[in-house]
N, C-alpha and C positions, 0 to 999 in steps of 0.2 A: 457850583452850588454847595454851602456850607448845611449841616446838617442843623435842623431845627426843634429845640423841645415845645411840645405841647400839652398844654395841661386839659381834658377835654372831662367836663359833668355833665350826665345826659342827665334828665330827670322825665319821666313820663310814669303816665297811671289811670286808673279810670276815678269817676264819681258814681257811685250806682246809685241811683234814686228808690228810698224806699230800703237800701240797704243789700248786700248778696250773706246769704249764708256759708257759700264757702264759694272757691274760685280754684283754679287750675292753670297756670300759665310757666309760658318761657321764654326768657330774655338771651338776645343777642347783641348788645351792648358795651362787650369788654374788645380793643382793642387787640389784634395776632400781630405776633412778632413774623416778621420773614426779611428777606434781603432788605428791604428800603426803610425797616422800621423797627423799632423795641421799644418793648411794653418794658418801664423802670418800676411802674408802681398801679397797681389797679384794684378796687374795691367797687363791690356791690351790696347796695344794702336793699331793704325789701319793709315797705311797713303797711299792715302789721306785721310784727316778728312770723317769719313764716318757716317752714322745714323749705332744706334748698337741696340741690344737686347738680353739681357742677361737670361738664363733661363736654368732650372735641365731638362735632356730628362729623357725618361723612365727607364732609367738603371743607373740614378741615377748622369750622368756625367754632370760638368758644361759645358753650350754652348754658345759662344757670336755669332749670328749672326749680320751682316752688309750688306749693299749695298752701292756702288758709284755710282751716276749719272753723271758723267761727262768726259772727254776725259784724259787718264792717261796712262802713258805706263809702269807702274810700281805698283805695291801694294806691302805692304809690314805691317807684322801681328809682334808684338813684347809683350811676355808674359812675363813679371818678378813676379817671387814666391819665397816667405820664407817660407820654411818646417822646423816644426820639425819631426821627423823621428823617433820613436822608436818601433822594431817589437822583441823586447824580450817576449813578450807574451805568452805563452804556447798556441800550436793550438790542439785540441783534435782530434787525429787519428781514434782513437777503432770505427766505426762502420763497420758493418759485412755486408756480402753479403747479410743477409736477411732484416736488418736494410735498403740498398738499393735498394730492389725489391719489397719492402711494396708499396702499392698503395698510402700513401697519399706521401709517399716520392717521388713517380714518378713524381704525380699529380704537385708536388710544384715543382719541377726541371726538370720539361719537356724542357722546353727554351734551359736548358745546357746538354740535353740529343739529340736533334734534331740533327746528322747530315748534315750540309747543306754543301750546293758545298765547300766552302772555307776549308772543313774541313773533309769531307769525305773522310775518306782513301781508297789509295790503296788496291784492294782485296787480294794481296799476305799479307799485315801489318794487311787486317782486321781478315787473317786465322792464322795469327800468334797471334795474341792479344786471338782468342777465343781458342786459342789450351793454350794459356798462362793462361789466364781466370780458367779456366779448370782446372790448377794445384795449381792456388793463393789460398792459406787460407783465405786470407783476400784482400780489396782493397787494403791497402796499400804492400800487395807483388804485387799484379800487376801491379800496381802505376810502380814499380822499374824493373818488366818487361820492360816495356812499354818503361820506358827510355835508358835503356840496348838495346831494339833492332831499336830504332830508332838512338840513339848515334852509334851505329855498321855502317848504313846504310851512313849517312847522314853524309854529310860534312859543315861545317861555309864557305861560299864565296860567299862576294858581289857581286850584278850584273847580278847575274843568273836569279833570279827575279825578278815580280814587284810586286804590289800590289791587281793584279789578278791572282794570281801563284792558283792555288789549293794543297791541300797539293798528291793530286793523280800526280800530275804534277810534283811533288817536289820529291816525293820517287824515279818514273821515272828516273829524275836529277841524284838522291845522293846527291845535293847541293842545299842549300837557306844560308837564313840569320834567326833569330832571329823571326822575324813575320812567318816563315817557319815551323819553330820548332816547334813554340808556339800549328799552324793551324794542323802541324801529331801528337802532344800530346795528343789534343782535340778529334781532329777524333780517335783515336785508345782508350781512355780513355771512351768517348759516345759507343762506340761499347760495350764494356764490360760490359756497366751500371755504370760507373765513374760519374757523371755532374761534368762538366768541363766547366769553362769560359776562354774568352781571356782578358787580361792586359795590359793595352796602359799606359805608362809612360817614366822615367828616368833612364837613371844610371849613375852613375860616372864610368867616364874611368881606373879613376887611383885612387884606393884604398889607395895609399901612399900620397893625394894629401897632401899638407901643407895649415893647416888654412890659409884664406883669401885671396889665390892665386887661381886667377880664373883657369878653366883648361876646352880644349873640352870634352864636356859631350856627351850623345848620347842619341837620341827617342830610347826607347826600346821597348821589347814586351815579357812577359813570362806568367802563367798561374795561377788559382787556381784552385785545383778540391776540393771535398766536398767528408770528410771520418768522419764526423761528427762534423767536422765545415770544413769555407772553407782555404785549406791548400794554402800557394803561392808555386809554382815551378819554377823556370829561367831550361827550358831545353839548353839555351845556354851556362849558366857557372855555371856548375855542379848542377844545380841544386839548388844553395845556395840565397835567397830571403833576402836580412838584408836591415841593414840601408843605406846602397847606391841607392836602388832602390825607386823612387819617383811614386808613382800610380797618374793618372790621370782620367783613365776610365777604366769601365769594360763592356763587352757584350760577345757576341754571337761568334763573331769574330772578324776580323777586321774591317770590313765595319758598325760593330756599333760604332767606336771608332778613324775615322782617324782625324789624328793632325788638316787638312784640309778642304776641300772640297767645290765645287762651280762651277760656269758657268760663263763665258762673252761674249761678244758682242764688235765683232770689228776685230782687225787683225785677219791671219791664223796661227799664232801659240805664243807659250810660254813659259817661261821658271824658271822653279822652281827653289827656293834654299831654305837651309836649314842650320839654325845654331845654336848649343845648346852648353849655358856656363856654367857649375854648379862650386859653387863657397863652398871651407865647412868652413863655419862661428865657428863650434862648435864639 
């Protein structure tokens, strides 16, 4: 696998109806550099002209925060990144059940072992995983459990949820999207003894795109779990983590990692949009 540039413009922002007098938010939208990828060139812009402040959180994600003071009925966040992209890497699998029950391993991946609401599975998923558990050799058989009987369940369709769906809420369903998946991978993966994080980034939509022909991209969402380093997973398209996929942030779930977020002051309501170009330079 050769190594791929990408060119990736997010743009999102709200409409306030009636207008906000001021607003308060922060963006996580800039591409991180680590083994499988560098950031060449990244710009955020913010309109209106707002005060900004740029800084790493705890989990390691770039954050620009801002504020506007003034009467605006519109905001609007525009991120442009140059990625290079290469995850031919070899990820090392082999460790053992015992390898992940050792205390100092627990101690250091407690974070991606915690359960929380967003991610805690259904109890019929949690008694399947440990009856699965139970028969795995290794993590990585249950790893492919896991995906087996969530892919069984579960259906790809927009719209079902939001961005508060639980993944208990989702099994429910049979349907989410992408951030869905990601959240019953996690939940069932922690159950076992898996640590398992969530991955907020990019994809390209269209694997055939042609150099330097912009094309709609998409916010994505897929997973790493940790088999003795940490593996990436897409449970939405098969599984398969390459150079299309752009990393932005990693945590806990999703609520450590949205594209967005923030408060204002002024009309009763608002209205979101969202638009991503990825463009393959290389």
């Amino acid at each position: 696998m050769t190594a791929t540039t990408l060119r990736v413009v997010h743009s999102t922002g709200y409409r306030y109806d009636g207008g906000a007098t001021s607003s308060f938010n922060e963006v996580r939208m800039t591409p991180l550099s680590d083994g499988n990828q560098v950031v060449l060139h990244t710009r955020l812009d913010v309109s209106p002209t707002a005060w900004t402040h740029a800084y790493t959180d705890y989990w390691g994600t770039a954050v620009t925060s801002f504020e506007v003071h003034e009467l605006h009925d519109h905001l609007r966040v525009v991120s442009t990144s140059t990625v290079d992209v290469d995850r031919s890497t070899d990820t090392d699998r082999s460790a053992s059940w015992e390898t992940l029950r050792s205390p100092q391993l627990l101690s250091d991946f407690a974070e991606f072992l915690e359960c929380r609401p967003l991610v805690a599975p259904h109890p019929d998923l949690a008694a399947s995983i440990t009856e699965a558990s139970a028969r795995a050799a290794t993590p990585e058989a249950l790893v492919a459990s896991a995906r087996e009987l969530i892919a069984e369940r579960i259906s790809y369709v927009p719209g079902v949820t939001s961005v508060s769906t639980t993944a208990q809420e989702v099994w429910s369903k049979g349907a989410g999207v992408c951030q869905d998946l990601s959240h019953l991978t996690i939940g069932a993966l922690r159950v076992a003894g898996v640590p398992a994080r969530y991955v907020s980034g990019y994809l390209v939509a269209d694997s055939g795109q042609e150099l330097d022909e912009p094309t709609t991209g998409q916010s994505h969402a897929w997973i790493e779990y940790w088999a003795g380093s940490w593996v990436p997973l897409d449970p939405t398209n098969s599984g398969v983590v390459g150079n299309d996929h752009v990393v932005v942030g990693r945590g806990r779930d999703y609520s450590d990692v949205p594209p967005m977020r923030g408060i204002f002051t002024g009309g009763p309501a608002e209205d979101m949009y969202v638009e991503v170009s990825i463009t393959r330079m290389r």
